[in-house]
PALO-906588 format. One record per residue (C-alpha): residue in one letter; x, y, z; residue number from 1. Coordinates in nm, 2 decimals. Example, Ala and Ser with C-alpha at 12.3 -4.5 7.8 and 13.67 -1.06 7.14 Angstrom:
BEGIN
<r><res>A</res><X>1.23</X><Y>-0.45</Y><Z>0.78</Z><n>1</n></r>
<r><res>S</res><X>1.37</X><Y>-0.11</Y><Z>0.71</Z><n>2</n></r>
END
This chain:
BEGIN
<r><res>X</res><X>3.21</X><Y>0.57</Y><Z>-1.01</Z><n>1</n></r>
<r><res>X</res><X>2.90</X><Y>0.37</Y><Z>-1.05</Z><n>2</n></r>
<r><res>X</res><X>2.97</X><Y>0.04</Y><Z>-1.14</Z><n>3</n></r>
<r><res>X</res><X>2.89</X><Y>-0.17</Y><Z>-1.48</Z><n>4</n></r>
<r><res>X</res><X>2.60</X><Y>-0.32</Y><Z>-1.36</Z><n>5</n></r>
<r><res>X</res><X>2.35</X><Y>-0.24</Y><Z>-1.06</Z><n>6</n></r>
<r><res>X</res><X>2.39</X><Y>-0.52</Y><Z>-0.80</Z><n>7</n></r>
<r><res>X</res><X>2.04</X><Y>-0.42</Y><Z>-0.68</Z><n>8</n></r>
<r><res>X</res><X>1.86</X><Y>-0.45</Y><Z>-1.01</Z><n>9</n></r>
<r><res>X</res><X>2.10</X><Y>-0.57</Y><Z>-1.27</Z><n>10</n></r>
<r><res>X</res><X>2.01</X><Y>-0.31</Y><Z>-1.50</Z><n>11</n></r>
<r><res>X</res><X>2.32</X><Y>-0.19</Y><Z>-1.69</Z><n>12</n></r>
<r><res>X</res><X>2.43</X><Y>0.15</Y><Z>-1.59</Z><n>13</n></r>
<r><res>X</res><X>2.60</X><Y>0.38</Y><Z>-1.83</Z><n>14</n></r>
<r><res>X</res><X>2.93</X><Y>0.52</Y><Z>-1.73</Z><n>15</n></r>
<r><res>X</res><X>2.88</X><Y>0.85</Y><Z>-1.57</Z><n>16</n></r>
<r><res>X</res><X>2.56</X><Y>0.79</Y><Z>-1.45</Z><n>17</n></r>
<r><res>X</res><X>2.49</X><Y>0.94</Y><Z>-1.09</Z><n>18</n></r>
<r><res>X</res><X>2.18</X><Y>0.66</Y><Z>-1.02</Z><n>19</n></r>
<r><res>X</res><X>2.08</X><Y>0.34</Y><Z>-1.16</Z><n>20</n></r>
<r><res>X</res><X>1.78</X><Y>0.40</Y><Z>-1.47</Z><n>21</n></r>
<r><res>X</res><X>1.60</X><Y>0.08</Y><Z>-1.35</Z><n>22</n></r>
<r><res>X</res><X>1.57</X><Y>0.13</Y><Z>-0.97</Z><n>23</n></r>
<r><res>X</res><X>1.74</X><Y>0.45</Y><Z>-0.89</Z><n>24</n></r>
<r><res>X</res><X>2.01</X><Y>0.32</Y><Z>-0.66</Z><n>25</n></r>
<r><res>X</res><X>2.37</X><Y>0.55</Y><Z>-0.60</Z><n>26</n></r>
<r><res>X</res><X>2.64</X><Y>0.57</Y><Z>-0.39</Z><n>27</n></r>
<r><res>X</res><X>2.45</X><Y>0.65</Y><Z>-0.04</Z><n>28</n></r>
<r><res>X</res><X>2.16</X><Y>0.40</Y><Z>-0.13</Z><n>29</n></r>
<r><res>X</res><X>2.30</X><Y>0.07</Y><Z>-0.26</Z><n>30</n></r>
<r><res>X</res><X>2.65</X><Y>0.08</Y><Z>-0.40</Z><n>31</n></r>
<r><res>X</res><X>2.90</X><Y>0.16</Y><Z>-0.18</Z><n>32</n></r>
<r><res>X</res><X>2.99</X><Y>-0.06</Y><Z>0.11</Z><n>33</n></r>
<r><res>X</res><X>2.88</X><Y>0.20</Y><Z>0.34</Z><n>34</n></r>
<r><res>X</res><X>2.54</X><Y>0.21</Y><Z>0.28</Z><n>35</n></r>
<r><res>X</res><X>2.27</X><Y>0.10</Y><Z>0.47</Z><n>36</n></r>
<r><res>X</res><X>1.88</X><Y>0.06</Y><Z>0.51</Z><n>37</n></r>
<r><res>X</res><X>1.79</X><Y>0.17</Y><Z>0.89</Z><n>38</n></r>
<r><res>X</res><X>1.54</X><Y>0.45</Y><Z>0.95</Z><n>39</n></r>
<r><res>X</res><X>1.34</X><Y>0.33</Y><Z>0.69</Z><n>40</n></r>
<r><res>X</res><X>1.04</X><Y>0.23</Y><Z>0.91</Z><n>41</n></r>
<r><res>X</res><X>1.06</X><Y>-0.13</Y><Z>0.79</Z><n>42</n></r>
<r><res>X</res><X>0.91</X><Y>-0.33</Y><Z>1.06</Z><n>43</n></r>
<r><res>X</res><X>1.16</X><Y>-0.59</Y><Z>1.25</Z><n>44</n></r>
<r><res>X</res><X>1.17</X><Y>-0.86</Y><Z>1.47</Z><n>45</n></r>
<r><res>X</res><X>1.01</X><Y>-0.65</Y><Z>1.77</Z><n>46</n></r>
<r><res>X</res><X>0.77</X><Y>-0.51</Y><Z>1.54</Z><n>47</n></r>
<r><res>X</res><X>0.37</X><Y>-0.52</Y><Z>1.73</Z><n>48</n></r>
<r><res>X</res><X>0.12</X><Y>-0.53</Y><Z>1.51</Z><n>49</n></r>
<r><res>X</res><X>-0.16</X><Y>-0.44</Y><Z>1.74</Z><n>50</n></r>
<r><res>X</res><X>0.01</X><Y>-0.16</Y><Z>1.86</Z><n>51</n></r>
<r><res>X</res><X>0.04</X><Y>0.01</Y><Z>1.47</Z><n>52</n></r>
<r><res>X</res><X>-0.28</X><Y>-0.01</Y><Z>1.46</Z><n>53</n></r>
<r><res>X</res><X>-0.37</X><Y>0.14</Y><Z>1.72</Z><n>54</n></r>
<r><res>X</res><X>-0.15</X><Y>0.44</Y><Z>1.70</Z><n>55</n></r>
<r><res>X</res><X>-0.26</X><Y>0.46</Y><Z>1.32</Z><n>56</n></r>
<r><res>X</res><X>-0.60</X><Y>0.41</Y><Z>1.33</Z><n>57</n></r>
<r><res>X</res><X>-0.69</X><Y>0.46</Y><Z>1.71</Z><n>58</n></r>
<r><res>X</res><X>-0.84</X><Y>0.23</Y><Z>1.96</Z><n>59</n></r>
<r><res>X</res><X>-1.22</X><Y>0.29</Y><Z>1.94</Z><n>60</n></r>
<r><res>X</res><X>-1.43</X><Y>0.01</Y><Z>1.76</Z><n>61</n></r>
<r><res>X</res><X>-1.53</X><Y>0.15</Y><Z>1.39</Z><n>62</n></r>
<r><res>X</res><X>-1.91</X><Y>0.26</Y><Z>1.30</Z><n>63</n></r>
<r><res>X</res><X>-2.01</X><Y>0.22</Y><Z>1.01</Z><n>64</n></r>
<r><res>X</res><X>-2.15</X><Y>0.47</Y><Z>0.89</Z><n>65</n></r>
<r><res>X</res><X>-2.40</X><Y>0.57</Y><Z>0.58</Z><n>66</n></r>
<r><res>X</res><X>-2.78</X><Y>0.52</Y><Z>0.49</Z><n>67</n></r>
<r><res>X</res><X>-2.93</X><Y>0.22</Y><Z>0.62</Z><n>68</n></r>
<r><res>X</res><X>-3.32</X><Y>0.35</Y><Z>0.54</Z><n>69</n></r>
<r><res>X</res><X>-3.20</X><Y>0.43</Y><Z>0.18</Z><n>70</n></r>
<r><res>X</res><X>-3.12</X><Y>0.04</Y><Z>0.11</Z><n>71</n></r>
<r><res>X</res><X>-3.45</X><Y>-0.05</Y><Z>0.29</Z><n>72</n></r>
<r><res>X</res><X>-3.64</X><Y>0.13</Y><Z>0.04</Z><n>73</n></r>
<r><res>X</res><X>-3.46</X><Y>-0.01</Y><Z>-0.24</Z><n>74</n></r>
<r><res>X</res><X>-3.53</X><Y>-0.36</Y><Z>-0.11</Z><n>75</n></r>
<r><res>X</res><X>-3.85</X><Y>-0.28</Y><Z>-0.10</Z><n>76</n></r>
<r><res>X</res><X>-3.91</X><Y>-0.12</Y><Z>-0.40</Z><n>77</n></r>
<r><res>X</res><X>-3.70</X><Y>-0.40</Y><Z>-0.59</Z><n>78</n></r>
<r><res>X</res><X>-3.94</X><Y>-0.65</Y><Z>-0.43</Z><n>79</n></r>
<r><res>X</res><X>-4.24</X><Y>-0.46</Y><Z>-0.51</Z><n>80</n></r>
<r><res>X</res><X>-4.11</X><Y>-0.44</Y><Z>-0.86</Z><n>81</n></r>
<r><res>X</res><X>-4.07</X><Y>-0.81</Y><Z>-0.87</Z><n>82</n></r>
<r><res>X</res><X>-4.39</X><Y>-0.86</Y><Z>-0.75</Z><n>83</n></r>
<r><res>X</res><X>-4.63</X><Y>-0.65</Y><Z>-1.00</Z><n>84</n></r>
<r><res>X</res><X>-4.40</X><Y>-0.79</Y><Z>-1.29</Z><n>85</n></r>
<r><res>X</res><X>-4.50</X><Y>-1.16</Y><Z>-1.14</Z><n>86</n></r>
<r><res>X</res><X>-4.83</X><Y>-1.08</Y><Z>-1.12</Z><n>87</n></r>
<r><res>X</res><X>-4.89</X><Y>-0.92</Y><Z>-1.41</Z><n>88</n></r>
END
């Protein structure tokens, strides 16, 4: 039986509904005394940042990576541009 209002959200919550319409809590998520929040991959007191990233991104330094001649030639055509319209 879900109760009258979500104690997670405080939406109301009509009477036979199986979740909560504002943040979708039920029984096994957030209304029974039972339930609980473990496994979710929140990170804790023991939680090492350097090590996430690491594992998710890997431990060789980033290139970047892209057209370095094409912005050259823009820089140089924008100052060329600037130039004849100076001189003109």
């Amino acid at each position: 039986m879900p109760p009258e209002t979500c104690p997670n959200c405080g939406v109301e919550v009509p009477r036979n509904a199986k979740a909560c319409p504002g943040c979708g809590s039920d029984e096994k998520t957030g209304w029974s005394e039972t339930a609980y929040a473990s496994n979710l991959g929140l990170p804790d007191e023991e939680f090492d940042y350097d090590n996430f990233v690491k594992e998710e991104f890997g431990s060789g330094a980033a290139k970047p990576r892209g057209i370095k001649w094409l912005w050259w030639v823009v820089a140089v055509l924008l100052v060329g541009l600037f130039l004849y319209s100076f001189l003109r």
